[in-house]
MDTraj code that builds the backbone (N, CA, C; nanometers):
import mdtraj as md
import numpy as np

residues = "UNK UNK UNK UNK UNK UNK UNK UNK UNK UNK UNK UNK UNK UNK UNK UNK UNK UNK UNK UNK UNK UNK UNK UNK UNK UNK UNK UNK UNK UNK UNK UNK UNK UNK UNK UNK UNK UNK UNK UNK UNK UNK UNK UNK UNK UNK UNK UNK UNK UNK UNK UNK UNK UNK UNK UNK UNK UNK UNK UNK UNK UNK UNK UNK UNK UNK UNK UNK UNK UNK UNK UNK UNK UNK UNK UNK UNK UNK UNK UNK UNK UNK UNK UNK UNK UNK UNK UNK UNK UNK UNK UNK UNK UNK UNK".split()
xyz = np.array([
    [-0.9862, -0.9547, -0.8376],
    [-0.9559, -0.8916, -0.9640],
    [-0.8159, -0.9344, -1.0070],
    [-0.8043, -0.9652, -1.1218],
    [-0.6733, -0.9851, -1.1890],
    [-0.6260, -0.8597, -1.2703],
    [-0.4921, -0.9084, -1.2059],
    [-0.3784, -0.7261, -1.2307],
    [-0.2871, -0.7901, -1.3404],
    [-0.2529, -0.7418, -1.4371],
    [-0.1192, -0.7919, -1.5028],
    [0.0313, -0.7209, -1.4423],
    [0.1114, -0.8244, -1.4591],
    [0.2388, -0.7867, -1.3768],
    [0.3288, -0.7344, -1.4423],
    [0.2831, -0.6989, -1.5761],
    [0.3292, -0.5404, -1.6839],
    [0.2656, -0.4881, -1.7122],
    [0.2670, -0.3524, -1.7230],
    [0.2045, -0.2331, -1.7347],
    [0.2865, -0.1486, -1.7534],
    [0.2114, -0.1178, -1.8681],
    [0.3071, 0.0028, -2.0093],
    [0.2263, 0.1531, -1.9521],
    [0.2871, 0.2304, -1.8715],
    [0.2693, 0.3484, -1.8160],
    [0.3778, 0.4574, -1.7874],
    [0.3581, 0.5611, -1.7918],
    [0.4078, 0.6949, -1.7769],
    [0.5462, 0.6536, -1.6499],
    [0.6725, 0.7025, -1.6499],
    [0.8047, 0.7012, -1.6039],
    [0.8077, 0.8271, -1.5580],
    [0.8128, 0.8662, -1.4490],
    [0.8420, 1.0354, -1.4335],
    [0.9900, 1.0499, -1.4732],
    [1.0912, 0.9783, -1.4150],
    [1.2381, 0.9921, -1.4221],
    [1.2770, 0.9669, -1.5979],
    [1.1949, 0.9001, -1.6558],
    [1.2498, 0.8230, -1.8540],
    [1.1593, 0.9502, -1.8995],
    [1.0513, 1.0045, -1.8495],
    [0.9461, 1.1390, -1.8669],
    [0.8645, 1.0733, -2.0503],
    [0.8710, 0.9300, -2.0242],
    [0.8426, 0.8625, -2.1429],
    [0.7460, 0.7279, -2.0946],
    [0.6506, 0.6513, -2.1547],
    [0.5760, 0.5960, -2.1135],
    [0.6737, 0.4529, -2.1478],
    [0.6994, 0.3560, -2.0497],
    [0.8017, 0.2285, -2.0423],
    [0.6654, 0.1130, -1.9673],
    [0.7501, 0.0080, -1.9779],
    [0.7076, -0.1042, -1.9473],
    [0.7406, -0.1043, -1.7722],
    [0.6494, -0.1389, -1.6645],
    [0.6487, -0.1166, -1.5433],
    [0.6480, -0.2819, -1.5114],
    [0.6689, -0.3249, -1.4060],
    [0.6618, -0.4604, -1.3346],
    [0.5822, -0.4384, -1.2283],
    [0.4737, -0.5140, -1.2389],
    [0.3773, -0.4962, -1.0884],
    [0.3679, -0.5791, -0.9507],
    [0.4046, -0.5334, -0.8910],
    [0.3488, -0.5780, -0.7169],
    [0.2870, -0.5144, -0.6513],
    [0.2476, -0.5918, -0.5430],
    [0.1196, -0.5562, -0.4278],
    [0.2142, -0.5360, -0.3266],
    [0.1951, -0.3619, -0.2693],
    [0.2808, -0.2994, -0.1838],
    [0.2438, -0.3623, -0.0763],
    [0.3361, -0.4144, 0.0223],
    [0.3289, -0.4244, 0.1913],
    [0.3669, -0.3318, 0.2631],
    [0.2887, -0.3015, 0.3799],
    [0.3710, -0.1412, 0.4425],
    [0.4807, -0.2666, 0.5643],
    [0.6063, -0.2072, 0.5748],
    [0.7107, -0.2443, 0.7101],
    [0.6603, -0.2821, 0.8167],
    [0.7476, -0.3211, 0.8978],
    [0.6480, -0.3188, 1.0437],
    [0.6912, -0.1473, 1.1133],
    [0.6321, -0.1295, 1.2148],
    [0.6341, -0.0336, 1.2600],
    [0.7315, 0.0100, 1.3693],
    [0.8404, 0.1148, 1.3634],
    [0.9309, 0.1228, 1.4326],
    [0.9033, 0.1670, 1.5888],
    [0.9349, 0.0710, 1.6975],
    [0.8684, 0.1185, 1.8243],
    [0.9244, 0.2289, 1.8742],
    [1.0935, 0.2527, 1.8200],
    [1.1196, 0.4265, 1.9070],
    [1.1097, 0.4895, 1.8002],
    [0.9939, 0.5368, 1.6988],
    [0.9951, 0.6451, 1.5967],
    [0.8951, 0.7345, 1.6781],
    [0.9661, 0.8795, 1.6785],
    [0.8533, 0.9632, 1.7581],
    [0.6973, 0.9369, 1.7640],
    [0.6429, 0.9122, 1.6384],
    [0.4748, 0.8953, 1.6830],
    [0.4122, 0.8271, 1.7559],
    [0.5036, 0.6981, 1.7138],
    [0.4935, 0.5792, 1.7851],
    [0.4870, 0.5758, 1.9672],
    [0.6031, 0.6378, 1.9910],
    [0.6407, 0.6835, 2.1284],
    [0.5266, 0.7410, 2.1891],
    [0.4764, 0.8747, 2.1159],
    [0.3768, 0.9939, 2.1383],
    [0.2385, 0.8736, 2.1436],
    [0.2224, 0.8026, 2.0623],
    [0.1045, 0.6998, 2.0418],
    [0.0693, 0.6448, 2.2002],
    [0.1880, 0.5362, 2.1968],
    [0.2203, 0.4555, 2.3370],
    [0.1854, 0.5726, 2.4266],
    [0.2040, 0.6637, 2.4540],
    [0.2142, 0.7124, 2.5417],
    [0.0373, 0.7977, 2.6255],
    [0.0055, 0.8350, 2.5187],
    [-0.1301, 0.8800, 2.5135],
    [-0.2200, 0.7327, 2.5576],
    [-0.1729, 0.6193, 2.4799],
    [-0.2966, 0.4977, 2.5163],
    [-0.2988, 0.4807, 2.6542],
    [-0.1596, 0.5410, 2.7556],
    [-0.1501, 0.5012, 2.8930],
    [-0.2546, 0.5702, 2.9301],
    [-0.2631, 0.4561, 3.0814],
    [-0.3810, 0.5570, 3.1957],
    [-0.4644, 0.4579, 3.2809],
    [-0.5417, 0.4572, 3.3431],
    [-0.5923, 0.3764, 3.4269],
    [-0.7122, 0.3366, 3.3753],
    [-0.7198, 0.2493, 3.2320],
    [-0.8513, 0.1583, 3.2401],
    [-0.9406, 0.2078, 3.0951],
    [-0.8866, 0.3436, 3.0779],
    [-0.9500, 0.4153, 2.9353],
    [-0.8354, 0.3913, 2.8188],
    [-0.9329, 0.3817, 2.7042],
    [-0.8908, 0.4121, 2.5784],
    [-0.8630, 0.5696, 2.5519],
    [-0.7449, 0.6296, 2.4838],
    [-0.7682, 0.7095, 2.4128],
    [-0.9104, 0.7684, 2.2925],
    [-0.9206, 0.6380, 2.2430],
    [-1.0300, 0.6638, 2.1525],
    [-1.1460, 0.5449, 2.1923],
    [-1.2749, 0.5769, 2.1711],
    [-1.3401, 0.4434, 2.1505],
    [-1.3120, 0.3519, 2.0461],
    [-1.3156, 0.2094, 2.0738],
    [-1.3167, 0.0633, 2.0294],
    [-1.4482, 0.0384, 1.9184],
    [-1.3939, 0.0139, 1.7907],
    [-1.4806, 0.0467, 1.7312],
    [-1.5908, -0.1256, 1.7901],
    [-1.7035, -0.0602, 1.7774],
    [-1.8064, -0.1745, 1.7716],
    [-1.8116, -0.3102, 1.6950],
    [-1.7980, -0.2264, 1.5426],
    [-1.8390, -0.3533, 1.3978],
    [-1.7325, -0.2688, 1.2976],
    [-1.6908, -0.3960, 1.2317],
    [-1.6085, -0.2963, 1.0842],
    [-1.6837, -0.2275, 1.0190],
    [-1.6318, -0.1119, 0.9850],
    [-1.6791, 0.0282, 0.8903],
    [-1.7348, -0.0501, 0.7351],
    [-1.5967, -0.1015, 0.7014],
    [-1.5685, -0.1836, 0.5753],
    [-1.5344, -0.3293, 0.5752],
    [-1.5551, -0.3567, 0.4275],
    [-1.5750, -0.5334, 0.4713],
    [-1.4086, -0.5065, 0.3426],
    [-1.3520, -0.4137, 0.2964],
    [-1.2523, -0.4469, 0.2465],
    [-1.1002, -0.3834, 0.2062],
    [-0.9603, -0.4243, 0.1815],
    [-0.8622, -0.3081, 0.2549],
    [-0.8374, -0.2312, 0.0538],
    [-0.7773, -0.1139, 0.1109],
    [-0.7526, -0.0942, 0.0181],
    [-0.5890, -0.1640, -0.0456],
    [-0.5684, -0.1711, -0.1523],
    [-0.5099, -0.2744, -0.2158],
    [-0.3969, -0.1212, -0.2852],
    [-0.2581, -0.1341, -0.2755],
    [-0.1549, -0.0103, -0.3544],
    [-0.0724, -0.1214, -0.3809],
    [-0.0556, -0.0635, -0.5678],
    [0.0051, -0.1283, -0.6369],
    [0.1880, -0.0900, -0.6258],
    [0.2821, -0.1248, -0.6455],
    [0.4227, -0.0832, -0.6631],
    [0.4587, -0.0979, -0.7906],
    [0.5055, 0.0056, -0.9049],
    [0.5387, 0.0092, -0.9652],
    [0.7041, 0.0039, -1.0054],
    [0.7403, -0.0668, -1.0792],
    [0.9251, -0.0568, -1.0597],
    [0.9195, -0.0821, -1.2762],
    [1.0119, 0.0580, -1.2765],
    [1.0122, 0.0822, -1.4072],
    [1.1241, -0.0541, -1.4873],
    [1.1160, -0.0589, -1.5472],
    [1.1732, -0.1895, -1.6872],
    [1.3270, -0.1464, -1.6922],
    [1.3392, -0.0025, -1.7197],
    [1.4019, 0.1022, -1.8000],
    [1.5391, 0.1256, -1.6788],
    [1.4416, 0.1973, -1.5917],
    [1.5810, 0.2655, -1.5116],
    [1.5308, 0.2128, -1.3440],
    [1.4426, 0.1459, -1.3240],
    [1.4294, 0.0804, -1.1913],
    [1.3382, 0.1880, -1.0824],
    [1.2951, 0.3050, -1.1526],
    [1.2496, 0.3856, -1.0614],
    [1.0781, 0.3380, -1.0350],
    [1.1087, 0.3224, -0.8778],
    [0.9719, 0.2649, -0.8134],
    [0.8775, 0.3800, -0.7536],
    [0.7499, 0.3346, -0.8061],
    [0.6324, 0.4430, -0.7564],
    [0.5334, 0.3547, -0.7873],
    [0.3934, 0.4243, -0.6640],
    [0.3189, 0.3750, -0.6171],
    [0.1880, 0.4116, -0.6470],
    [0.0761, 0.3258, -0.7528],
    [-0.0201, 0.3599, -0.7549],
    [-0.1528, 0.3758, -0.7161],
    [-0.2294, 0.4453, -0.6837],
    [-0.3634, 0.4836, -0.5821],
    [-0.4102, 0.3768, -0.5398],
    [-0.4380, 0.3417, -0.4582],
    [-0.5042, 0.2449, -0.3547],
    [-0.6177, 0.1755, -0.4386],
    [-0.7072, 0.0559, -0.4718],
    [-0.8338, 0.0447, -0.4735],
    [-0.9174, -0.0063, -0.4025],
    [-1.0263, -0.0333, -0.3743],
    [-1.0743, -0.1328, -0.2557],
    [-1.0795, -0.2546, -0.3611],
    [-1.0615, -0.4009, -0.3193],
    [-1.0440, -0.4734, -0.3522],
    [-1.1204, -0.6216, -0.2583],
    [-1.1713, -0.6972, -0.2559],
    [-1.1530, -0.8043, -0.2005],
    [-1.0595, -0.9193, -0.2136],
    [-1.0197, -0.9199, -0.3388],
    [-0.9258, -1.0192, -0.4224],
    [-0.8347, -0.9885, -0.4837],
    [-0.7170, -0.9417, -0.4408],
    [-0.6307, -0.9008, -0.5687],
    [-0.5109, -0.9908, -0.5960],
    [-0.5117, -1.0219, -0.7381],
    [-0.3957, -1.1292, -0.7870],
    [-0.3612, -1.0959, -0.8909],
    [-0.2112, -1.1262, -0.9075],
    [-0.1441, -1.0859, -1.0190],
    [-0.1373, -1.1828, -1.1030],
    [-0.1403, -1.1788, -1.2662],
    [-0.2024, -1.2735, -1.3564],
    [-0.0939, -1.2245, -1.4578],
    [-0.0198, -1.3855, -1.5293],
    [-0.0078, -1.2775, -1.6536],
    [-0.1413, -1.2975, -1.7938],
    [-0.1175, -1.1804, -1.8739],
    [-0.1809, -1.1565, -1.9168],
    [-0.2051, -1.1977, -2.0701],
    [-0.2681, -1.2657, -2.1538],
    [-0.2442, -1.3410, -2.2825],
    [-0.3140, -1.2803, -2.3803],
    [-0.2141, -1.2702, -2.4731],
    [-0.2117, -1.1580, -2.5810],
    [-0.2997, -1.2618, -2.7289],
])
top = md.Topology()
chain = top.add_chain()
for i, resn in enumerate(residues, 1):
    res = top.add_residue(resn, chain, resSeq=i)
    for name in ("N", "CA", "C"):
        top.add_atom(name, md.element.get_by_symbol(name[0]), res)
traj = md.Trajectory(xyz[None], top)
């Protein structure tokens, strides 16, 4: 699916609808001493078992796709709902 990489939408902080700049959110990598993480590691230990079963086959054949919004106006970034996607690319868009 093709996304345009402006999008004229609602500003909570301008509380006025502005011109947005679009990207495709990446999550960080994952911090190895952040408590869950720790609590995580720690539970997978043991002699030979999983915590959980290994899944068999994928559930889904696709990820969900969250857009990043970063306002025109005053720079305030927010993040819109996930979609499932197989393809997502940012396009511009011709008027």
């Amino acid at each position: 699916m093709k996304i345009p990489k402006v999008i004229r939408t609602y500003c909570p902080r301008c509380k006025t609808h502005t011109e947005h700049s679009v990207s495709i959110y990446k999550h960080g990598r994952r911090r190895a001493l952040a408590q869950g993480e720790r609590r995580y590691r720690r539970k997978q230990e043991g002699y030979g078992s999983k915590r959980k079963p290994e899944q068999k086959r994928f559930a889904k054949v696709t990820k969900k796709v969250v857009l990043r919004l970063k306002c025109n106006k005053c720079g305030y970034m927010l993040h819109r709902e996930g979609i499932r996607l197989k393809k997502a690319e940012l396009a511009e868009v011709v008027k």
